[in-house]
PDB file of N, CA, C and O in Angstrom, chain B, residues numbered from 101:
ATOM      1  N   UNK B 101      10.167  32.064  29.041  1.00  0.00           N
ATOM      2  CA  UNK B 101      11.144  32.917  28.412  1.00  0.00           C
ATOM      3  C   UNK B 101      11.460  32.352  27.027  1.00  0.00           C
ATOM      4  O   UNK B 101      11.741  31.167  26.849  1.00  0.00           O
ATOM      5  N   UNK B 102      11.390  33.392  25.928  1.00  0.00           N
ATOM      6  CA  UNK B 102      11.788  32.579  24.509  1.00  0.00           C
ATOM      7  C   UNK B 102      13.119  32.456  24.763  1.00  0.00           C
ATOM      8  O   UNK B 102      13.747  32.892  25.728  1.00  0.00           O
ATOM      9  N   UNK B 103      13.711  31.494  23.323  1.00  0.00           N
ATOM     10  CA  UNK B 103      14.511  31.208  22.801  1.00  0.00           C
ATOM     11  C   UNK B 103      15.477  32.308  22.335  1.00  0.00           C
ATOM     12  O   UNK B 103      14.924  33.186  21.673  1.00  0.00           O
ATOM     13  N   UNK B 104      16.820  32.459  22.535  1.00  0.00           N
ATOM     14  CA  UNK B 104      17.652  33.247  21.322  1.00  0.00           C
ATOM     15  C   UNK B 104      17.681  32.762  19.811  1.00  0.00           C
ATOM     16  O   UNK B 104      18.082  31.615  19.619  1.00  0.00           O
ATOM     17  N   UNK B 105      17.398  33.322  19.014  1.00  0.00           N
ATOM     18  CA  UNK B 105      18.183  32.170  17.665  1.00  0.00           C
ATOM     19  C   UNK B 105      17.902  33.408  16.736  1.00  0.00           C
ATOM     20  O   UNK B 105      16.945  34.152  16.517  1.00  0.00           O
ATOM     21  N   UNK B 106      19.022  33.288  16.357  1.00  0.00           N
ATOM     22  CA  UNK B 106      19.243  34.361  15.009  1.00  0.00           C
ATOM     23  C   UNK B 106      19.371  33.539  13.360  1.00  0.00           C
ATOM     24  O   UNK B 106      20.109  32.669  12.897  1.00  0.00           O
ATOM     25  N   UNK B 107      18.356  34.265  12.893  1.00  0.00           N
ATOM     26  CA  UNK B 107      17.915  34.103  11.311  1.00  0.00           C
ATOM     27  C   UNK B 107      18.815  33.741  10.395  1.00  0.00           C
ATOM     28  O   UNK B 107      19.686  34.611  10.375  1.00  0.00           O
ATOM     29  N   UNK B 108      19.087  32.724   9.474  1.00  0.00           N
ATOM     30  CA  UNK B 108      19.870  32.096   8.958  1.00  0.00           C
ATOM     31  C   UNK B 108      21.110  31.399   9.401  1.00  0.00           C
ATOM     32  O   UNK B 108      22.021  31.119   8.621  1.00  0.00           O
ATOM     33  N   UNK B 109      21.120  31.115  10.734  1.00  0.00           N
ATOM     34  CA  UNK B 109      21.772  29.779  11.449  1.00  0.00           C
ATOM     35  C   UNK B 109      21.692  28.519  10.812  1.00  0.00           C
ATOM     36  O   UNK B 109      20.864  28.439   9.905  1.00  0.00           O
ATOM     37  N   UNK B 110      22.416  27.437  11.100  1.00  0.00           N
ATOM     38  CA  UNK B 110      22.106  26.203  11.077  1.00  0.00           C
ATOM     39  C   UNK B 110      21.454  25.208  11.993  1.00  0.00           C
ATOM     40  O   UNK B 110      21.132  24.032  11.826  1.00  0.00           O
ATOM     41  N   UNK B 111      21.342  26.156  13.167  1.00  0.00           N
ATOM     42  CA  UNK B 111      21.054  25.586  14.094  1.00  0.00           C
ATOM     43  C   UNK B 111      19.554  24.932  14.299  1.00  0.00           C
ATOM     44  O   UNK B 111      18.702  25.817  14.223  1.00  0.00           O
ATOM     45  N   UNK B 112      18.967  23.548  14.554  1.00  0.00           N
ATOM     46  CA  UNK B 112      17.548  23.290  14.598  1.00  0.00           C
ATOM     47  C   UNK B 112      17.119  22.585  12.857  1.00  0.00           C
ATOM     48  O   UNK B 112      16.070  22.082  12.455  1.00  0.00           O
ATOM     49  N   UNK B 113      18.030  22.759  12.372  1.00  0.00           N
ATOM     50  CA  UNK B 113      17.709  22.541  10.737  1.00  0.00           C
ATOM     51  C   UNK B 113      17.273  21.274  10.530  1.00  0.00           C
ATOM     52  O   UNK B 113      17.660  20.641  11.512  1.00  0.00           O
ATOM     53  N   UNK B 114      16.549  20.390   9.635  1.00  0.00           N
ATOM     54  CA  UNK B 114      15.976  19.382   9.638  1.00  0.00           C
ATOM     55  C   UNK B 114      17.152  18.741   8.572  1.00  0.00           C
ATOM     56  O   UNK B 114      17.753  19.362   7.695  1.00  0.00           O
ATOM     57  N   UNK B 115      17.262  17.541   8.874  1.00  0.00           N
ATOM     58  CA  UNK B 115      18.292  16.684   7.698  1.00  0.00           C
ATOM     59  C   UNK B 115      17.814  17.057   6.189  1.00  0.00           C
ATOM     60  O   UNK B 115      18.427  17.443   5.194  1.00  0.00           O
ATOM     61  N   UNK B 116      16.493  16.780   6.453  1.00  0.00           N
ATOM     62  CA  UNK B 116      15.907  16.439   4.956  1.00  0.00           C
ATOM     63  C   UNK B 116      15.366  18.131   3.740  1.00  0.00           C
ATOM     64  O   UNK B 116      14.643  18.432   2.790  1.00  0.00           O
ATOM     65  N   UNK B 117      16.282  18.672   4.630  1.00  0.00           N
ATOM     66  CA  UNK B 117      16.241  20.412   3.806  1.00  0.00           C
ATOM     67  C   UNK B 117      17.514  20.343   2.692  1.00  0.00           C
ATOM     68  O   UNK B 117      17.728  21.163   1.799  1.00  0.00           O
ATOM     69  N   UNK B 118      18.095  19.439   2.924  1.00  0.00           N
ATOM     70  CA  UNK B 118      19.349  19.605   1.360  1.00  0.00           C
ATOM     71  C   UNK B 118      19.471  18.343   0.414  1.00  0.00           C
ATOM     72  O   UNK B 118      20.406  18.065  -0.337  1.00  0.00           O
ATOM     73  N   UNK B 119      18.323  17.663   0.630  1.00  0.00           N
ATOM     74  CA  UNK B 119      18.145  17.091  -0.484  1.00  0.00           C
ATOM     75  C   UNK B 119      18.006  17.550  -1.747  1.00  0.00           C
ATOM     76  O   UNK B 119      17.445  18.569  -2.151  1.00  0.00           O
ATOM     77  N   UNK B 120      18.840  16.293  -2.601  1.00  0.00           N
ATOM     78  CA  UNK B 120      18.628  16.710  -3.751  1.00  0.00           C
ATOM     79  C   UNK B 120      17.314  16.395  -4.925  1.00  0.00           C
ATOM     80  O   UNK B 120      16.824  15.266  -4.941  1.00  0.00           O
ATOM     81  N   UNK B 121      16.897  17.268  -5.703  1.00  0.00           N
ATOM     82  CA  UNK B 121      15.749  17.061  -6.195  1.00  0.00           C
ATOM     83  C   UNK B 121      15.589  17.242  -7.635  1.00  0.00           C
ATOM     84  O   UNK B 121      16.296  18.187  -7.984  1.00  0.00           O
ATOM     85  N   UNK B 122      15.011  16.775  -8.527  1.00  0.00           N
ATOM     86  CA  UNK B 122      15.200  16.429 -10.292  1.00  0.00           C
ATOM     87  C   UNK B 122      13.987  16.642 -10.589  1.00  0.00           C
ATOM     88  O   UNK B 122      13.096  16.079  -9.953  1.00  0.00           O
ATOM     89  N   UNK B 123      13.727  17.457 -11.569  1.00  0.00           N
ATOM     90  CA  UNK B 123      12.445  17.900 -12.281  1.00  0.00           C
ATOM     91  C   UNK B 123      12.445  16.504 -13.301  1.00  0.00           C
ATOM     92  O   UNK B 123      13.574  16.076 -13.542  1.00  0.00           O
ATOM     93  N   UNK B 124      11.553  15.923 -13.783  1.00  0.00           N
ATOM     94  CA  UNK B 124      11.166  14.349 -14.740  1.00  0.00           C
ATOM     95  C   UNK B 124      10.056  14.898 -15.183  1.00  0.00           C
ATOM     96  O   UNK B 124       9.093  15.204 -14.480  1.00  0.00           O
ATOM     97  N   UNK B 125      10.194  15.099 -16.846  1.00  0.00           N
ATOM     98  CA  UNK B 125       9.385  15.173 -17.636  1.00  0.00           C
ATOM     99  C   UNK B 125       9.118  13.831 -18.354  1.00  0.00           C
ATOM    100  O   UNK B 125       9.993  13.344 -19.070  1.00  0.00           O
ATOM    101  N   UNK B 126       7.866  13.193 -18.168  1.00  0.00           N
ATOM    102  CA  UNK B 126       7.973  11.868 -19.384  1.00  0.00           C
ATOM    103  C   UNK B 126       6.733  12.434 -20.335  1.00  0.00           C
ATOM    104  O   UNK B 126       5.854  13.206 -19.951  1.00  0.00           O
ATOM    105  N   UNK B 127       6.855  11.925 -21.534  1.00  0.00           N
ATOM    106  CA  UNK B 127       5.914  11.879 -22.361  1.00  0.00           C
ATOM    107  C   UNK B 127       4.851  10.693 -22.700  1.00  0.00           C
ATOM    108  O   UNK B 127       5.069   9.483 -22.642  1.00  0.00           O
ATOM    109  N   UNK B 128       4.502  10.883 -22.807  1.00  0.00           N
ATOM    110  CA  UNK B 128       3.011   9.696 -23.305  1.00  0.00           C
ATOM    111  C   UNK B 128       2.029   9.889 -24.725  1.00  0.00           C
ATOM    112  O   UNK B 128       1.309  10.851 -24.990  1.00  0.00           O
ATOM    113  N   UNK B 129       2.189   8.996 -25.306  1.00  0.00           N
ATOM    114  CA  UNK B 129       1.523   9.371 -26.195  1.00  0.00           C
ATOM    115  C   UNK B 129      -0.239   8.836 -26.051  1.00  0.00           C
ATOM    116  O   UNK B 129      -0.679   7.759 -25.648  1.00  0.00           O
ATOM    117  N   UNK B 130      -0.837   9.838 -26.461  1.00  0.00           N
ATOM    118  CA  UNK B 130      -2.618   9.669 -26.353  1.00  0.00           C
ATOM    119  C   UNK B 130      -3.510   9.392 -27.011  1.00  0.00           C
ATOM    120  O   UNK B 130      -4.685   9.295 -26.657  1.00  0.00           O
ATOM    121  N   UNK B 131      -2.885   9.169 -28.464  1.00  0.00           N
ATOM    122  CA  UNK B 131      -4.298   8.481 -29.460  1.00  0.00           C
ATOM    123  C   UNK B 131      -3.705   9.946 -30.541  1.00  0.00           C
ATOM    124  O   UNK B 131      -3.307  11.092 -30.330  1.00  0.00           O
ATOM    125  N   UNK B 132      -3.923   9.153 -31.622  1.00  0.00           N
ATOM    126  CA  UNK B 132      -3.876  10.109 -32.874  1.00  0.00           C
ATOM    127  C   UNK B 132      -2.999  11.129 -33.070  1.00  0.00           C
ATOM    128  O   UNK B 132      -3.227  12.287 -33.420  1.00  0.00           O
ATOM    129  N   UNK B 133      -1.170  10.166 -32.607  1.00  0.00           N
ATOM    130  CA  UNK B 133      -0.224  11.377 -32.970  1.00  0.00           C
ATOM    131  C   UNK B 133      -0.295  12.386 -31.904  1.00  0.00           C
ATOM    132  O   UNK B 133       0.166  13.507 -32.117  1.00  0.00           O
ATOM    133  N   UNK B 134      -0.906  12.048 -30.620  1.00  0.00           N
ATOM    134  CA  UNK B 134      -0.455  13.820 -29.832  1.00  0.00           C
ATOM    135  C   UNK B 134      -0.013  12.658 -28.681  1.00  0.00           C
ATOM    136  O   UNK B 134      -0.097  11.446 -28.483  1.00  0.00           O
ATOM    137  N   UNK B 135       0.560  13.991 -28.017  1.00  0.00           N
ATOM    138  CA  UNK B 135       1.358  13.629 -26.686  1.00  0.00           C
ATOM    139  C   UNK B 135       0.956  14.065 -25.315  1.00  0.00           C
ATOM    140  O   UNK B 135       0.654  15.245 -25.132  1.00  0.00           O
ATOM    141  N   UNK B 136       0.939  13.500 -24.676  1.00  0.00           N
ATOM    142  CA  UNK B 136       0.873  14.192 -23.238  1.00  0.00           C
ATOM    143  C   UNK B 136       1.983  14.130 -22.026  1.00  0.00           C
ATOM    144  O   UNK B 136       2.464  13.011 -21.846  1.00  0.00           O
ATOM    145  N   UNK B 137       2.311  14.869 -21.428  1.00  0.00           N
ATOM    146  CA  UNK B 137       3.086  15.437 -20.481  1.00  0.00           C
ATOM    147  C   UNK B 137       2.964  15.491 -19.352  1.00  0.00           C
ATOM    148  O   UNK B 137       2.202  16.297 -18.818  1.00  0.00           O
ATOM    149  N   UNK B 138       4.128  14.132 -18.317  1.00  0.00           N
ATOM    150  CA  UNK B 138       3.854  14.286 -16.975  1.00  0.00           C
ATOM    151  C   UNK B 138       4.676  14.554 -16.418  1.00  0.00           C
ATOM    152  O   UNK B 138       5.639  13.789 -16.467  1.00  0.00           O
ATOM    153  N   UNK B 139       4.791  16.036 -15.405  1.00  0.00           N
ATOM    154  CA  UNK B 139       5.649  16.234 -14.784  1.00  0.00           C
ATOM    155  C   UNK B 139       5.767  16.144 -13.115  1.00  0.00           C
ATOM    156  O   UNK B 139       4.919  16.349 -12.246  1.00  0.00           O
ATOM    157  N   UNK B 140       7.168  15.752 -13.035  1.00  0.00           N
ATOM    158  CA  UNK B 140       7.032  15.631 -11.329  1.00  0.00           C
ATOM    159  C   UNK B 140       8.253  15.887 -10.799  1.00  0.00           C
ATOM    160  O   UNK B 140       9.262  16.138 -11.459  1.00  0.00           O
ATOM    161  N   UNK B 141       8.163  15.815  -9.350  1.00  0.00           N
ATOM    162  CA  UNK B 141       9.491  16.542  -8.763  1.00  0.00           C
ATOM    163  C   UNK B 141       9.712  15.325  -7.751  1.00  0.00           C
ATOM    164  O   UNK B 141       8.894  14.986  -6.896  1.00  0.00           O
ATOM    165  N   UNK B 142      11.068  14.668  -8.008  1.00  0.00           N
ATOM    166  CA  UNK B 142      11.320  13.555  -6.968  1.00  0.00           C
ATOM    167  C   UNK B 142      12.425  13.648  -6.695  1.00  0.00           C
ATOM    168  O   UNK B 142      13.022  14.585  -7.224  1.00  0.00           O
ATOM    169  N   UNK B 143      13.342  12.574  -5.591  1.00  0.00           N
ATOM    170  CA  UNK B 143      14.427  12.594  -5.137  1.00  0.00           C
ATOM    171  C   UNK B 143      15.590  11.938  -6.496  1.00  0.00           C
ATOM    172  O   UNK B 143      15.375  11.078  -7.350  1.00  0.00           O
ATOM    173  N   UNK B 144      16.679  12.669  -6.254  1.00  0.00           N
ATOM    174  CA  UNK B 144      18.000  12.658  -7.500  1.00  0.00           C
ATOM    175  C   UNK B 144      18.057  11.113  -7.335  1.00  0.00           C
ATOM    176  O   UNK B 144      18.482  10.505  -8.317  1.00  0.00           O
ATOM    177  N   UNK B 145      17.792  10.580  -6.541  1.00  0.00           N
ATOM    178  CA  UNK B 145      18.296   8.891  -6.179  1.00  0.00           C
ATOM    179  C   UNK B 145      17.108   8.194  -6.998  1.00  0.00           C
ATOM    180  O   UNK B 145      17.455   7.199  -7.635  1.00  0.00           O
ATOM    181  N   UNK B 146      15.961   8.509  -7.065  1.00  0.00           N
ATOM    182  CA  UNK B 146      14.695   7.946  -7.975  1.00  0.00           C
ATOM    183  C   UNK B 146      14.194   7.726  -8.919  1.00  0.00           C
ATOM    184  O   UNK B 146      13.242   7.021  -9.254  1.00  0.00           O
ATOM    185  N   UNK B 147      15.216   8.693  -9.647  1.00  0.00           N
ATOM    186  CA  UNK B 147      14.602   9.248 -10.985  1.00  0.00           C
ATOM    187  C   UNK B 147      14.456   8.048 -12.186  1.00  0.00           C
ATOM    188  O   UNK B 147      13.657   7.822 -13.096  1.00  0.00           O
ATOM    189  N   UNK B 148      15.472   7.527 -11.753  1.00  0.00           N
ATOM    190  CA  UNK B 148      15.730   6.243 -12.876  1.00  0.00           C
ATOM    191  C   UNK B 148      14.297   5.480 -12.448  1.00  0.00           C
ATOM    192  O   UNK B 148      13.545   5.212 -13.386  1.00  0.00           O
ATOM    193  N   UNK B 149      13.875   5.118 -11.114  1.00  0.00           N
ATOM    194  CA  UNK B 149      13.050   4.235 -11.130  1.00  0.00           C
ATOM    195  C   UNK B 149      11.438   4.811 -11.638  1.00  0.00           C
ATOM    196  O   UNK B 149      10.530   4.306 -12.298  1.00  0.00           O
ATOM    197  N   UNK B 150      11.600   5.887 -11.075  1.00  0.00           N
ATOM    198  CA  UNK B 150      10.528   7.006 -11.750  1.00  0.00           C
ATOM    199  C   UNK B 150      10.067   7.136 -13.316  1.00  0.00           C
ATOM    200  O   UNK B 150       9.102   7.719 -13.809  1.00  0.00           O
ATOM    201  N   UNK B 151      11.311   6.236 -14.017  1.00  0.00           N
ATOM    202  CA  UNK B 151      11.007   6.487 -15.311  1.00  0.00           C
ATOM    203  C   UNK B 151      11.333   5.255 -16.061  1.00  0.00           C
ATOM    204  O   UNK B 151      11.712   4.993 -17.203  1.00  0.00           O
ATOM    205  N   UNK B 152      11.132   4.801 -15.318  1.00  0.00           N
ATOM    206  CA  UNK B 152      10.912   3.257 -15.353  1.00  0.00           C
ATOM    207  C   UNK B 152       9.646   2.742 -15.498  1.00  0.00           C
ATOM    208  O   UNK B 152       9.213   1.956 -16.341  1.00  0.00           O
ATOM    209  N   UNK B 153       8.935   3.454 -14.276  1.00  0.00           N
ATOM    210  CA  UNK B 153       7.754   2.930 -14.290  1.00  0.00           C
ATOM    211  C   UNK B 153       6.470   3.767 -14.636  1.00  0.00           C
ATOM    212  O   UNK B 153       5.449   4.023 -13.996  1.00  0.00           O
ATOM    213  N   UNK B 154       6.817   4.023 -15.621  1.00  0.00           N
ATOM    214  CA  UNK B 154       6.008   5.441 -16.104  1.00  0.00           C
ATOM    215  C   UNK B 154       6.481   5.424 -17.633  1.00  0.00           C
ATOM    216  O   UNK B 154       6.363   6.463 -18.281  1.00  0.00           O
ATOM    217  N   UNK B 155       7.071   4.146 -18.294  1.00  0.00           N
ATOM    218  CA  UNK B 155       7.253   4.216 -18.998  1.00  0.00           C
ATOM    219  C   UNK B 155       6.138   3.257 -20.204  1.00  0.00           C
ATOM    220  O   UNK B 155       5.656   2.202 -19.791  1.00  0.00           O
ATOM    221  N   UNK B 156       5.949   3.533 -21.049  1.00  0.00           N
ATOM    222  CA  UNK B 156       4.541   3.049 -21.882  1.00  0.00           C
ATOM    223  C   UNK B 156       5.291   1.693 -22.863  1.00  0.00           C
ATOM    224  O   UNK B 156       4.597   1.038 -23.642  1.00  0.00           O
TER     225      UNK B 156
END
């Protein structure tokens, strides 16, 4: 016999669905005055270290 559960409950929800999340653009530069662009999507708690180590 299924389950009852009606659509947009909270019920069953996973912890890790309301995390928070920060778009990080760094730049890099590539030879002769141009730049390049890395983007990524990580946790709000990371970002600092994220751009830390990604830094030139």
């Amino acid at each position: 016999m299924a389950k009852k559960k009606t659509f947009g409950t909270e019920e069953g929800s996973e912890d890790n669905s309301d995390r928070r999340m920060a778009k990080v653009i760094v730049a890099t530069e590539t030879g002769n005055n141009k730049f390049g662009y890395k983007e990524a999507i990580v946790d709000e708690d990371d970002v600092q270290d994220f751009i830390n180590e990604n830094k030139d």
